[in-house]
PLY file of the C-alpha trace (Angstrom):
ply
format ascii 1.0
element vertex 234
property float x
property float y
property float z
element edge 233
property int vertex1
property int vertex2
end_header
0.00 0.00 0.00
1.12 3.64 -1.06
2.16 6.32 1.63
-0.86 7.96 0.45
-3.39 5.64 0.85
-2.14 5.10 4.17
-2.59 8.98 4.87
-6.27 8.54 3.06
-6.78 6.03 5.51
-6.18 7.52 8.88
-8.88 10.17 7.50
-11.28 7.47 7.86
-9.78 6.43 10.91
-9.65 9.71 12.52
-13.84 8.91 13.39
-12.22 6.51 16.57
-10.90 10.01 18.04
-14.28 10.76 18.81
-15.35 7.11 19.82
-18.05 6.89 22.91
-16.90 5.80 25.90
-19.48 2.85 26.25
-16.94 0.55 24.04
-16.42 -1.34 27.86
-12.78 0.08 27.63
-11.09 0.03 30.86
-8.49 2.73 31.32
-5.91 2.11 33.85
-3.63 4.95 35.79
0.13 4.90 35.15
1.91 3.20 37.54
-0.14 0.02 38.74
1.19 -3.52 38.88
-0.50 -4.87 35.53
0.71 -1.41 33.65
4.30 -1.65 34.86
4.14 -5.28 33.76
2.72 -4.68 30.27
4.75 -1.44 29.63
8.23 -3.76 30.26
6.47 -6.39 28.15
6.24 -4.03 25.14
9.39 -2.42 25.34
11.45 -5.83 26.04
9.21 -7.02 22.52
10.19 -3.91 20.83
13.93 -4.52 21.40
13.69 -7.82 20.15
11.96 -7.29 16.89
13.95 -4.44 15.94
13.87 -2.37 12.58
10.62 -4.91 11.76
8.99 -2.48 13.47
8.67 1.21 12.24
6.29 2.92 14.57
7.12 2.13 18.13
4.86 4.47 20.45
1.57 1.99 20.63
1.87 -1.64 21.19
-0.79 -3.95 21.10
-0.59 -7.23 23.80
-3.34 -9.58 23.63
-3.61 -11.50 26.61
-5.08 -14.84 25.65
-4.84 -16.25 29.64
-8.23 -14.56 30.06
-11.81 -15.31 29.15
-12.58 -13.76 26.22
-16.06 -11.91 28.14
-12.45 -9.95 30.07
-10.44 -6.80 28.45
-7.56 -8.74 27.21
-6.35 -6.53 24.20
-4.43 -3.57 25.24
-3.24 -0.86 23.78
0.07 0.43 25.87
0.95 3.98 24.46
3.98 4.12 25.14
4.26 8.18 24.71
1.53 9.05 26.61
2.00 6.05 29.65
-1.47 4.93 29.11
-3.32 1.57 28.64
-6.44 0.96 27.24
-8.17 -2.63 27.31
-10.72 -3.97 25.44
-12.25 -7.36 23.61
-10.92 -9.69 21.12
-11.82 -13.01 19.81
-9.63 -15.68 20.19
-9.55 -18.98 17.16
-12.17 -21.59 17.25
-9.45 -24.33 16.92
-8.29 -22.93 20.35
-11.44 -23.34 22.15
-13.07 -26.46 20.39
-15.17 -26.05 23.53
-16.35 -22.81 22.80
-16.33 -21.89 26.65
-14.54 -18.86 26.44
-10.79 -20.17 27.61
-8.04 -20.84 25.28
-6.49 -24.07 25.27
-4.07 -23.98 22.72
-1.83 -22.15 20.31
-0.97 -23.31 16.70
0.88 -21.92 13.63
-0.70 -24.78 11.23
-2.36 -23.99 8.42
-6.01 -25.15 8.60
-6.18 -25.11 12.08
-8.47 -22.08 12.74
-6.29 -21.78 15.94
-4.38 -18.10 17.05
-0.75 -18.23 17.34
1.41 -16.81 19.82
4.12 -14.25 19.10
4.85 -11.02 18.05
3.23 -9.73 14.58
4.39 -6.56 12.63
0.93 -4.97 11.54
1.20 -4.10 7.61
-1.58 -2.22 5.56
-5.19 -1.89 4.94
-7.42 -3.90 2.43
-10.89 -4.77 2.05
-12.00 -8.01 2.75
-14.76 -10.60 3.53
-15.40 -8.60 7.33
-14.40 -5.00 5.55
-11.37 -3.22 6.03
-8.81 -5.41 7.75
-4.94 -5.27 9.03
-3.04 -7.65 7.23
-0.39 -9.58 10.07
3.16 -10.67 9.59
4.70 -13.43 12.08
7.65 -12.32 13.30
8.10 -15.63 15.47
8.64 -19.34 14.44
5.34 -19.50 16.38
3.22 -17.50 14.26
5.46 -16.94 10.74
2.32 -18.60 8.89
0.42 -15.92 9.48
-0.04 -14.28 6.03
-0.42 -17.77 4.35
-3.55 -18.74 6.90
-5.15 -15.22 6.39
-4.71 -14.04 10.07
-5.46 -10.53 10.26
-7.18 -8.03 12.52
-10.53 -7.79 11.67
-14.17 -6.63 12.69
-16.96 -9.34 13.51
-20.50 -9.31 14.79
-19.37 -11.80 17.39
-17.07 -9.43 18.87
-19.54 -7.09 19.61
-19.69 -6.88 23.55
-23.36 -7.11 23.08
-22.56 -11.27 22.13
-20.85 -10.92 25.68
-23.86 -9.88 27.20
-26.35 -12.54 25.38
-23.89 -15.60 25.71
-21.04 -15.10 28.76
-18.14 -15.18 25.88
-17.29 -14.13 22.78
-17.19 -16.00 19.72
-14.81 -17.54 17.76
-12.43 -16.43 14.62
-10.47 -19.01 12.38
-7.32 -17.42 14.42
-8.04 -13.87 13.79
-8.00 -11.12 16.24
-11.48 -9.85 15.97
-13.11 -6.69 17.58
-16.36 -5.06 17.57
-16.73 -2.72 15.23
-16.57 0.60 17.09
-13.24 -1.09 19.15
-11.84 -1.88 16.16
-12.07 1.78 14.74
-9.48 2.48 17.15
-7.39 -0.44 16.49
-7.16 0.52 13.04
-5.86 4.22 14.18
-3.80 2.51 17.12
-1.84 -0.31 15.77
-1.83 -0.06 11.77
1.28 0.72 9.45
4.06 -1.17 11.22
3.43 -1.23 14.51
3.74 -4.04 17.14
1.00 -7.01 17.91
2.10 -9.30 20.60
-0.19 -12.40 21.82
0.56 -14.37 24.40
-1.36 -16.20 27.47
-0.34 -14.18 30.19
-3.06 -14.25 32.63
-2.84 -10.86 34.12
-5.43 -9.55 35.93
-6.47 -5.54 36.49
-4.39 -5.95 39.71
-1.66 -7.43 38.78
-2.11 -10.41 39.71
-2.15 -13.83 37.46
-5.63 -16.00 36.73
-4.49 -19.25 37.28
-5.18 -21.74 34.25
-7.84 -23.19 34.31
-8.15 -27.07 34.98
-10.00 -27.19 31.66
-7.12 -25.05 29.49
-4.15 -26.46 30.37
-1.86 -23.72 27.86
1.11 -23.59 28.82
2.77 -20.10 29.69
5.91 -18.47 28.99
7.37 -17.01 31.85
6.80 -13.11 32.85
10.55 -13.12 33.27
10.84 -9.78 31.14
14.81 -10.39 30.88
14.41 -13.65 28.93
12.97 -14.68 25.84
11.36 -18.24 24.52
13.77 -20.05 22.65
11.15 -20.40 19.20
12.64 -16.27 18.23
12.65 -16.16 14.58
14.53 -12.76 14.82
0 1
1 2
2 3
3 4
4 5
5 6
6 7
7 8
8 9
9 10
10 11
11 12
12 13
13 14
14 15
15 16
16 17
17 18
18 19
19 20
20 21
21 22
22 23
23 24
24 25
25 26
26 27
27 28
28 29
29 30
30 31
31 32
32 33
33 34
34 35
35 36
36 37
37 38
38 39
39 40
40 41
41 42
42 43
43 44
44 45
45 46
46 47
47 48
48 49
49 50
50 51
51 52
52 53
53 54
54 55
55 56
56 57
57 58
58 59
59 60
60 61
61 62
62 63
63 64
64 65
65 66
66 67
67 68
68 69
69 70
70 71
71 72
72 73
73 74
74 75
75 76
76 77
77 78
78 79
79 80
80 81
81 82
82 83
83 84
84 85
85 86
86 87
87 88
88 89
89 90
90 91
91 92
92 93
93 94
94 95
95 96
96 97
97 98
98 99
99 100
100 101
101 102
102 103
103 104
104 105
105 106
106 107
107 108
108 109
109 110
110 111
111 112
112 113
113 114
114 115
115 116
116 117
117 118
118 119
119 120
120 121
121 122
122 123
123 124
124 125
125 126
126 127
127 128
128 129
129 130
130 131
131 132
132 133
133 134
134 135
135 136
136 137
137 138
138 139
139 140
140 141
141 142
142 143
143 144
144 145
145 146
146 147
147 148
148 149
149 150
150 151
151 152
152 153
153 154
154 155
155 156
156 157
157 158
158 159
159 160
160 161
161 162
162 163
163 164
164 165
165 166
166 167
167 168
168 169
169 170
170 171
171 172
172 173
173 174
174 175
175 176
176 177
177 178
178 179
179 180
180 181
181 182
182 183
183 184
184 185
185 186
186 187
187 188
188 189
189 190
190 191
191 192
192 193
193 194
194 195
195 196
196 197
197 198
198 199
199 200
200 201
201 202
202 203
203 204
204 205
205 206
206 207
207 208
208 209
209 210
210 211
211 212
212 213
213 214
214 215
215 216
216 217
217 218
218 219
219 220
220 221
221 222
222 223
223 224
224 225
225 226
226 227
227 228
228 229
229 230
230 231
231 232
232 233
């Protein structure tokens, strides 16, 4: 995509500077356990992808230890020391249960599962949910990501309104799908080359972790924020 039609975009983009407030964002003060621990998280991912990534002041961390009804995408601005949360759908071959919890992560085609890792987000197209942000894997974990399609993405069964009718969310085919007013602002918060990270991290508003549950037994990485998974494709 041009320069150009990136600027064109943002235009339409600009409407998520004047999104309501009812989007169930929750807006957390500098400073608190689960900030500090998410701010480190994005830098120490931002050092480690390097020049893949060309816009480094917003990073977006999905948190895929909680239950997808819970905030578990945040944006961490990294200028302004501010973190916004909100929904996102996790992959139906994740949760074949379709309770809400994510069991597992895979990179294999077909799968309809979400992968773990750090993404670079690229440009803007049109396609079968609307505009869209087309993903590159920047792990081992998730380097199939433009061959499966996984992409950021709007979806009725995003909407926190499916939250309120069924307990959860439902499911993408791996995707990281949004309602559509939340995903106004990801698409003026985390497009053109900025940083995606997923990961099942667990971490609650407090700080503290949600232990896994008995029924999704994923296992973690670490929050050891001086060490990295030995699967780095960098």
């Amino acid at each position: 995509m041009k320069r150009r039609d990136l600027l064109k975009g943002s235009l339409i983009a600009g409407a998520a500077l004047a999104a309501p407030a009812r989007l169930l964002a929750a807006t957390v003060a500098p400073g608190t356990p689960r900030d500090r621990t998410l701010f480190a998280l994005a830098k120490r991912e931002l050092d480690r992808a390097g020049d893949a990534i060309w816009k480094r002041d917003i990073v977006g961390i999905a948190d895929f230890g909680l239950h997808s009804a819970k905030p578990r995408f945040h944006f961490v601005n990294l200028d302004r020391g501010e973190v916004q949360s909100y929904h996102v759908s996790h992959g139906s071959g994740s949760d074949p249960q379709h309770d809400g919890w994510l069991k597992q992560f895979s990179n294999t085609e077909g799968s309809n599962a979400t992968s773990r890792g750090a993404y670079v987000t690229w440009e803007w197209y049109k396609g079968r949910y609307g505009t869209s942000v087309r993903l590159g894997g920047l792990d081992e974990t998730n380097n199939a990501a433009l061959q499966r399609y996984i992409v950021m993405h709007r979806a009725d069964y995003a909407e926190p309104s499916h939250i309120e009718r069924w307990g959860r969310l439902g499911r993408s085919t791996g995707c990281f799908a949004m309602g559509e007013e939340q995903f106004r602002i990801a698409l003026m918060h985390l497009s053109g080359g900025r940083l995606l990270y997923a990961d099942s991290l667990g971490l609650e508003e407090d700080g503290s972790i949600q232990p896994v549950p008995e029924l999704a037994r994923i296992e973690r990485q670490p929050l050891d924020l001086l060490q990295r998974p030995a699967t780095s494709a960098f």
